[in-house]
N, C-alpha and C positions, 0 to 999 in steps of 0.2 A: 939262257935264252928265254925268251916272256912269251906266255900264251895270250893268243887274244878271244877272249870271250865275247859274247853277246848273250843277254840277258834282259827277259821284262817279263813284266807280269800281264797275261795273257786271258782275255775268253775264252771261254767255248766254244765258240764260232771262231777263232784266230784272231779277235783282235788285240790290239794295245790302244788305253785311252786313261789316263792321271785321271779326271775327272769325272769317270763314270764308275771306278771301281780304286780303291786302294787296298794296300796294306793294314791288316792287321796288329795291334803290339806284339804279338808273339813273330810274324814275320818281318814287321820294321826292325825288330830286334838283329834278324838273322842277316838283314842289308846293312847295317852298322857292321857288323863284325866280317862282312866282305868289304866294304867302302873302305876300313881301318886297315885292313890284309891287302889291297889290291896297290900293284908300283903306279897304276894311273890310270887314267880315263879318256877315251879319242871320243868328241862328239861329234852330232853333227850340228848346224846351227837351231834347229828346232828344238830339239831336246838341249843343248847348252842355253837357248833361253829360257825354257821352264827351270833348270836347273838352275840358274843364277838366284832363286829362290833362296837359297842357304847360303849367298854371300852376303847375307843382311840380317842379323840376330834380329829377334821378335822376341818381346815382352813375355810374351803368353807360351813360348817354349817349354817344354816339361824337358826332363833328363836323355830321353832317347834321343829328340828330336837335337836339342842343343849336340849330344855325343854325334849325332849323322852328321849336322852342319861341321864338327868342328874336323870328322875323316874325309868329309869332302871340301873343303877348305886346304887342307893339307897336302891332299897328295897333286900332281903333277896332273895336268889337263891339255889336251893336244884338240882344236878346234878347228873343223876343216868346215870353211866356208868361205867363199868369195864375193858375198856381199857383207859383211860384217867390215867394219874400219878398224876395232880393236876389242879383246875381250880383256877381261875382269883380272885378279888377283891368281898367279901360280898358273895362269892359262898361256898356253902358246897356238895364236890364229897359224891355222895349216892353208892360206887359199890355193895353193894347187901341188904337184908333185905326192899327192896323198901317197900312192903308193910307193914311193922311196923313203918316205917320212915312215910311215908304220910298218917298213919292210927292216926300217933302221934301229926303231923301239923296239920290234922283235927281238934284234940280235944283238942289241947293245944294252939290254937291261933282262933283270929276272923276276920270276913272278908272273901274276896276272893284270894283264890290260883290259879294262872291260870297255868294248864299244856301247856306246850308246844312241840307239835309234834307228828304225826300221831304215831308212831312207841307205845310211850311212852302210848299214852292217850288209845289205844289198851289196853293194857295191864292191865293201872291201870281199864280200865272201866271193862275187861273181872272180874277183884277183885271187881267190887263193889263200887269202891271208886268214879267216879268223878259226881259228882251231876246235871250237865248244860253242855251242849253242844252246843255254837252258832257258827252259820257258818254264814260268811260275804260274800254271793252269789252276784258275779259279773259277767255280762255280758259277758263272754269270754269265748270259747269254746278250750281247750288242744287239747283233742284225746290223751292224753298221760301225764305219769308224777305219783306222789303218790298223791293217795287219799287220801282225808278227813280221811276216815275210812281204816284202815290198816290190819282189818281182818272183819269176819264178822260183819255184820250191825247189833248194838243192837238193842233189841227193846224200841222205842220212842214214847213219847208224845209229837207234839209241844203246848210250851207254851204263846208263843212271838213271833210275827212280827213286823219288822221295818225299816223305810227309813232312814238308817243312815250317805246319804250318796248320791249325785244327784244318781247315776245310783246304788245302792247296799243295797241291804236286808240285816236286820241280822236277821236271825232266831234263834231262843232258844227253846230248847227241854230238855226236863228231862228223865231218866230212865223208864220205864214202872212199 
């Protein structure tokens, strides 16, 4: 049976923002080596369009970056959105029945599923469904932007702390 995760890289204040803060080499390194381990990935449309980024090789690519694009390339991509008409390569559009679809990836595959995107991971966790929660807390302060958590704050246990990264935690929480 496959766990479903959620996972970003987070403020200090709670947010999630690609363009205000990234990844480090030392921890781009350590999202390859999950992207490559992971059976798939459920987006939502928001995050599957920033993500369509790596299904287009770029010139200027160095080793890691080409390694990321070629594990997220690969693995199996589950898209739930209802305005979308069609997604990209190895993707399958989910627009509605989400939770019989990722209640069905749970029990019909193993490994980990990583959800991607506050909107989305709301939702499936409000159903029950995502098992882990790690936030990859970085020194940076927003004041603005969406958060980690996109509606109320479930209640958590953490189970994991980790330096994965010179300046950045990743912590891991489970459901209550």
């Amino acid at each position: 049976m496959a766990r479903l995760v959620f996972g970003m890289n987070q403020s200090l204040d709670g947010y999630v923002d690609h363009t205000a803060f990234g990844p480090s080499p030392e921890l781009f390194r350590h999202f390859i080596e999950q992207a490559e381990a992971q059976t798939g990935s459920v987006y939502g449309r928001e995050m599957y369009e920033v993500m369509r980024y790596w299904d287009d090789e770029q010139a200027d690519w160095d080793a890691d970056e080409q390694a990321y694009a070629a594990a997220w390339r690969t693995q199996p991509k589950w898209v739930v959105s209802r305005s979308l008409a069609s997604v990209g390569p190895n993707a399958t559009l989910v627009p509605d029945e989400v939770e019989r679809v990722v209640t069905d990836l749970k029990a019909t595959r193993d490994g980990e599923i990583e959800v991607a995107g506050p909107s989305l991971a709301h939702s499936l966790g409000r159903l029950g469904l995502i098992d882990e929660f790690r936030i990859y807390l970085h020194p940076v302060v927003l004041g603005h932007g969406k958060p980690y958590f996109a509606g109320p704050r479930p209640r958590l246990r953490l189970v994991a702390s980790e330096q994965v990264a010179e300046d950045v935690l990743r912590l891991t929480y489970v459901p209550r």
